[in-house]
C-alpha positions in Angstrom: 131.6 32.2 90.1 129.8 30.6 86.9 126.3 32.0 86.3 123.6 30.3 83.6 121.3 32.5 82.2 118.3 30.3 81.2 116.7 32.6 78.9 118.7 35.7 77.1 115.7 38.3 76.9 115.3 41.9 78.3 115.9 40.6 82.2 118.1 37.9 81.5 120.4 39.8 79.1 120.7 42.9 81.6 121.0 40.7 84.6 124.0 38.6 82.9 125.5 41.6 81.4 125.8 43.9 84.7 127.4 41.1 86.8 129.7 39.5 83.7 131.4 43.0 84.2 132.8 42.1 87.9 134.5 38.7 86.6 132.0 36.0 86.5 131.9 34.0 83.8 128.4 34.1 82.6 126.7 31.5 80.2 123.8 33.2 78.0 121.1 30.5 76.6 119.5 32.2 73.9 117.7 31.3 71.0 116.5 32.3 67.5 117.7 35.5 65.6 119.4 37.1 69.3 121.3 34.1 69.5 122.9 34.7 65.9 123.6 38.5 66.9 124.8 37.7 70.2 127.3 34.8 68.6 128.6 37.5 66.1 128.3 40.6 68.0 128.0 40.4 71.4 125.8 41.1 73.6 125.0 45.4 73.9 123.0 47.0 77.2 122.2 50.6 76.7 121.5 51.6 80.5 120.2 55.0 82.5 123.3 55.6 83.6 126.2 54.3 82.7 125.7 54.6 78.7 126.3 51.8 76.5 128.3 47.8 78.1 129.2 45.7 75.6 129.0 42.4 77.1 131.6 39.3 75.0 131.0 36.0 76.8 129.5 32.8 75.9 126.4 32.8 74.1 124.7 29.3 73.4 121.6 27.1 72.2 123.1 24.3 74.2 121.3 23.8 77.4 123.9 21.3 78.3 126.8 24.2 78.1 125.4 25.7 81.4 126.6 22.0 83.4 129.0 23.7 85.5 127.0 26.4 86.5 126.9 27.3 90.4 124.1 29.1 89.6 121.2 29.1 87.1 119.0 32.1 86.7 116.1 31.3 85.1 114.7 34.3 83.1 112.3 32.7 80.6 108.6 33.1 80.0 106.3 31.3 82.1 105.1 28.8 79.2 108.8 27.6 78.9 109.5 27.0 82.0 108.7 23.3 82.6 110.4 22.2 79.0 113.8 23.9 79.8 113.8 22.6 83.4 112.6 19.4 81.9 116.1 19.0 80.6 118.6 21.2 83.0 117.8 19.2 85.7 119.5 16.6 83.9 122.2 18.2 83.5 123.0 20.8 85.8 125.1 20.3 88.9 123.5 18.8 91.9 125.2 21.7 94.1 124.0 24.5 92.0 121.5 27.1 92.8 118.2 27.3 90.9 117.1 31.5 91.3 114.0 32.3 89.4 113.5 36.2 88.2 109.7 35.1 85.9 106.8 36.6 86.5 104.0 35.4 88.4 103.6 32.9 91.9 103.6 29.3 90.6 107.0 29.1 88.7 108.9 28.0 92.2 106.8 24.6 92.3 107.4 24.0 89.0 111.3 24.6 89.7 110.8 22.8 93.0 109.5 19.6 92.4 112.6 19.4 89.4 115.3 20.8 91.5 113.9 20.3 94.9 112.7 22.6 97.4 115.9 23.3 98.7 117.8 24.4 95.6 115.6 27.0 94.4 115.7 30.5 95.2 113.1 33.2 94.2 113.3 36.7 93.3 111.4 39.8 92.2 113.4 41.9 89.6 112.4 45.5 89.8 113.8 46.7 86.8 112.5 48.5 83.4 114.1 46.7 80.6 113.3 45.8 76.9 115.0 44.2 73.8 115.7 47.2 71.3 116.6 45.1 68.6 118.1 41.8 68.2 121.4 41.7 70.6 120.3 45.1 72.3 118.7 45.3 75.6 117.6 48.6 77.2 117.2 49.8 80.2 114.9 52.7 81.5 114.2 54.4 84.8 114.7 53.8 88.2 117.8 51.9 89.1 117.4 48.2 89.0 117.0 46.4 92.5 116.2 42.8 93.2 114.4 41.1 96.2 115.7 37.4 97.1 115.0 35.0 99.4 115.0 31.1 100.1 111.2 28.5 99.8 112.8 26.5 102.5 113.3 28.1 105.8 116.3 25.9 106.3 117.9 27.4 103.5 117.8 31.3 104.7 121.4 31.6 105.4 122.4 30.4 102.2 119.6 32.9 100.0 121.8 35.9 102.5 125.3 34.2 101.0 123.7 34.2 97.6 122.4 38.1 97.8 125.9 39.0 99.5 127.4 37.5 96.5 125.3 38.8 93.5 125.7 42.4 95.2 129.6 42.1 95.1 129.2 40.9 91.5 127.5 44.2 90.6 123.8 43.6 91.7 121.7 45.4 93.7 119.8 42.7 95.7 118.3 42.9 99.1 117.1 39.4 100.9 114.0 38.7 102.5 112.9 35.9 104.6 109.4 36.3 102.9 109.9 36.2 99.2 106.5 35.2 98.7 105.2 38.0 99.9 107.6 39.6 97.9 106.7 37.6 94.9 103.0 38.8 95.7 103.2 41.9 95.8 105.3 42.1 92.6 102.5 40.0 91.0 99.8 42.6 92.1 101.3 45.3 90.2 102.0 43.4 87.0 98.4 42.4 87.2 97.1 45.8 87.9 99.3 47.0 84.2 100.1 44.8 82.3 96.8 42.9 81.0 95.7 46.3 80.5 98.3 48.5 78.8 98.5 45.2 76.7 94.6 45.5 75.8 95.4 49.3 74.7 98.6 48.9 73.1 99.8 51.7 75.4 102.4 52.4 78.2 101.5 53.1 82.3 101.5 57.0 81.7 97.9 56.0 79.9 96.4 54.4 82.1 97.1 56.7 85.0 96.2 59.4 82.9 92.7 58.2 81.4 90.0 58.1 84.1 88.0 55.6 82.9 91.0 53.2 82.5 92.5 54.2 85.6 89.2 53.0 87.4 89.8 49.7 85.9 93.1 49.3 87.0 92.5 50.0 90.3 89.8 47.5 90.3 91.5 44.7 88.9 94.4 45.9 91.9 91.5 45.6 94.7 90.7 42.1 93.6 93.8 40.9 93.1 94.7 41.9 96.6 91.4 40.0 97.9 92.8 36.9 96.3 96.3 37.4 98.2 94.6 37.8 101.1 93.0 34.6 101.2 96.3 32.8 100.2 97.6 33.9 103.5 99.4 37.0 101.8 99.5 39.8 105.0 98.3 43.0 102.5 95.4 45.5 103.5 93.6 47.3 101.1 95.6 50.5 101.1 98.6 48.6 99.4 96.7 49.7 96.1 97.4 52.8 96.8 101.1 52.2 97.2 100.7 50.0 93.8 99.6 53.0 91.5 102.1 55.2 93.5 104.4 53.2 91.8 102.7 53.4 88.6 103.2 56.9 88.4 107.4 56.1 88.8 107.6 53.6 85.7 105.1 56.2 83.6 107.1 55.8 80.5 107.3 51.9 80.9 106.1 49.5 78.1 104.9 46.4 80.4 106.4 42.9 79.1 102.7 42.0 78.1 102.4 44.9 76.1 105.8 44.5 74.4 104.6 41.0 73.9 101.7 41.9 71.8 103.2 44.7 69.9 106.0 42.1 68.8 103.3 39.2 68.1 104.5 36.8 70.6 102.1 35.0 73.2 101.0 36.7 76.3 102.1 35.8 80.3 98.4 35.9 80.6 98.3 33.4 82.6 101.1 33.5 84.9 100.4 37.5 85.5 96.2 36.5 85.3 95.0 33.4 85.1 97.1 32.5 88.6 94.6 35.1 89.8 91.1 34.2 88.9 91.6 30.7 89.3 92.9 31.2 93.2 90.5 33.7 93.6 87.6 30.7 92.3 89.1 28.2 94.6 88.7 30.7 97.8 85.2 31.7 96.3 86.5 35.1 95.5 85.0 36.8 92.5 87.4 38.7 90.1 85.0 40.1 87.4 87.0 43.0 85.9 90.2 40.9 86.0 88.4 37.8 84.4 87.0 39.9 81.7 90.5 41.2 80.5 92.3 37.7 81.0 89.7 36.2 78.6 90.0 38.8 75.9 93.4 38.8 75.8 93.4 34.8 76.5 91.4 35.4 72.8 94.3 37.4 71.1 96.9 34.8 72.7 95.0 32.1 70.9 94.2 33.9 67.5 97.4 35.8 66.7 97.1 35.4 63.0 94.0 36.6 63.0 95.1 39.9 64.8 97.9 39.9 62.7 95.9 39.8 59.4 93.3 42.5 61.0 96.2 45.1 61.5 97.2 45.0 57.8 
């Protein structure tokens, strides 16, 4: 089995490296200064529990290397998602297997209209992971666990072939028949976490642990759940409580917006909020605390040098 990673960062690295140890071939697309380190060193995952892998397979710049893939994972940030499938699609394999791991609810109609609707799989990564350094991923906590499933009904059976064969290959991935509900409920904790351990600069143990900010949270959790709920998403209102349950299991964990900021790279703002307040406007659905953290950090997205300068 050949396996493109589109996008070599915390998830896309781990993902590659765990099943590139049960004999796939495994194509990393990476970029910048992890693509040197890769090239010359390899690819290193310090995990929970297994200590450090040392992943040595083929690390590229090249989206055309991953042609013969049979399937592509797509790993990247929302923002880069159209650009890279701009030019996969042209070169991929009709026959392969689009599986997207981002953040967010909208990336599998970007994906789709590409690929078609058939092609493309979904699936929420439930994993703690984080780039170390150049060429070094990490991974914290609980073990990882993926949830998969097909956006065309007609294509069930093959998202259960798909999830049979990533768990032989050394995944641990469970399908659904309702990924976007899945998807959903994924998106509702990001949103409850990440804009605001990003607006603090702090990890999930802080905002549990701070009234005041824990109030927040579980505000912007409420209305995100209001907005699911009109899109059809089958959630009652006690599924916050399940959502900072889970908070208090990943209390150590540096959210992917936070880690964003602290490294001065541009936000999912609007993948994790945006998607959320602008769904939420279109049902008539009011999202005040939400709003008023997406636009501050929409701010910081768009004045980075600024910020930058400021810390000095």
């Amino acid at each position: 089995m050949k396996i493109g990673i589109a996008g070599t960062g915390a998830v896309g690295g781990y993902t590659g490296g765990i099943l590139s140890r049960t004999g796939c071939e495994v194509i990393f697309l990476t970029r910048g200064r992890h693509d040197q380190v890769m090239r010359q060193k390899g690819l290193r995952i310090e995990t929970e529990k297994e200590g450090l892998i040392h992943v040595e397979q083929t690390f590229t710049d090249r989206p055309e290397d991953l042609r013969d893939a049979d399937l592509v994972l797509f790993c990247v940030k929302s923002r880069d998602t159209r650009p890279l499938a701009d030019v996969l699609a042209q070169v991929v394999r009709r026959d392969a297997m689009i599986v997207t791991l981002q953040n967010g609810v909208d990336q599998e109609e970007t994906l789709a209209a590409l690929f078609g609707k058939k092609r493309v799989l979904s699936a929420a990564a439930y994993l703690q992971v984080y780039i170390k350094e150049p060429g070094v991923v990490k991974q914290i906590g609980n073990d990882p666990f993926f949830v998969m499933g097909a956006l065309d009904a007609s294509r069930h059976e093959v998202a259960k072939q798909w999830a049979d064969r990533l768990n032989r290959a050394g995944l641990t991935v469970t399908w659904t028949p309702h990924i976007m509900q899945e998807k959903w409920k994924k998106l509702i904790w990001n949103v409850t976490f990440n804009p605001l351990t990003a607006a603090v600069e702090a990890p999930v143990s802080h905002l549990l642990d701070h009234p005041g900010l824990r109030s927040v949270a579980e505000s912007i959790c409420k209305e995100a759940i209001h907005v699911a709920q009109k899109e059809g998403i089958p959630i009652d209102e006690h599924f916050a409580d399940n959502i900072l349950a889970a908070g208090e299991r990943a209390r150590g964990h540096k959210t992917s917006m936070l880690q964003d900021r602290l490294q001065g790279k541009p936000m999912e703002i609007d993948a994790i909020c945006g998607h959320i307040v602008r769904r939420g406007e279109a049902h008539g659905v009011h999202t005040p605390v939400l709003n008023t953290v997406y636009q501050m950090l929409k701010y910081v997205n768009e004045h980075p040098h600024q910020e930058r300068r400021e810390k000095r």
